[in-house]
N, C-alpha and C positions, 0 to 999 in steps of 0.2 A: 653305741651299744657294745656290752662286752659281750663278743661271739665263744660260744667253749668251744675250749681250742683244738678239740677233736674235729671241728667243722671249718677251721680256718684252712683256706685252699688253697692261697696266696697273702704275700706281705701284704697289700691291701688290708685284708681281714685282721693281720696281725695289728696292721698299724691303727687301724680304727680303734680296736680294741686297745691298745697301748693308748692312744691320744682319749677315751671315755676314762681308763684307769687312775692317768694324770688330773683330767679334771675331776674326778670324785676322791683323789688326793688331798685338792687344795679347796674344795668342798668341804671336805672332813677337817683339814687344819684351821680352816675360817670359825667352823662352829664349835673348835677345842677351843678356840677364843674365846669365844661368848660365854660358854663356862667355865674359865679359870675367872675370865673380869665377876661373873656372875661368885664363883666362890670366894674372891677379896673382896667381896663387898658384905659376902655374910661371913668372913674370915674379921671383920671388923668387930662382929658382936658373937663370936664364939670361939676360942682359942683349937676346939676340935678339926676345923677346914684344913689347918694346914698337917694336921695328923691324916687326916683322910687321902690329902694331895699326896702325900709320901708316901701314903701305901700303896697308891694307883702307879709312882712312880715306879715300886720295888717289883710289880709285877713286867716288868717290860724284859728281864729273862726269862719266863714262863712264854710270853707269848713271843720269842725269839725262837725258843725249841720249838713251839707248836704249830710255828710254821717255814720251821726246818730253815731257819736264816742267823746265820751268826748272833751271838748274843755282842759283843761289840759293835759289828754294826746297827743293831734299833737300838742300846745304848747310844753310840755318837749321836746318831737321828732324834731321839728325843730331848738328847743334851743341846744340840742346834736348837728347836723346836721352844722349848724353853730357858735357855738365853734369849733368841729374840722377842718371846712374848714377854719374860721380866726386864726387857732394858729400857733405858731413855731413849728413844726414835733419834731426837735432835742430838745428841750428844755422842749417838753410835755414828749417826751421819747415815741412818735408814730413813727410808722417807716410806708412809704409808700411801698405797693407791689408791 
């Protein structure tokens, strides 16, 4: 459970709340998966997908200011993010779990 942080009274709280944030982290990036495979596959029968995917990409300084965090860093982050969703697993020498 994320506690708001006005209620957190000790690290405990914090850290609970830290370890919920991380798992709905990699929550979130498991199901940005299912829709990039989901958009290459109708990216096959429409040349529009990847105009779409570029715009979605160009907005990642917009939601850098708007939640007050370096526009570099959720640039690098999404640039990680998508590297390893468009690479060869076998060939980077990642292994899927």
């Amino acid at each position: 459970m994320i506690r708001p942080l006005e209620y957190c009274v000790n690290t405990q709280h914090i850290n609970v709340s830290i370890d919920t944030i991380d798992n709905r982290i990699v929550e979130l990036l498991a199901l940005r998966k299912t829709y990039l495979n989901k958009a290459k596959v109708l990216d096959d029968h429409t040349d529009a997908g990847q105009h779409i995917i570029k715009n979605i990409s160009s907005n990642q300084a917009t939601l850098a200011k708007k939640f007050d965090l370096p526009v570099e860093f959720v640039q690098a982050i999404f640039q990680e993010i998508d590297n390893y969703f468009n690479q060869d697993y076998t060939t980077r020498g990642y292994e899927q779990q």
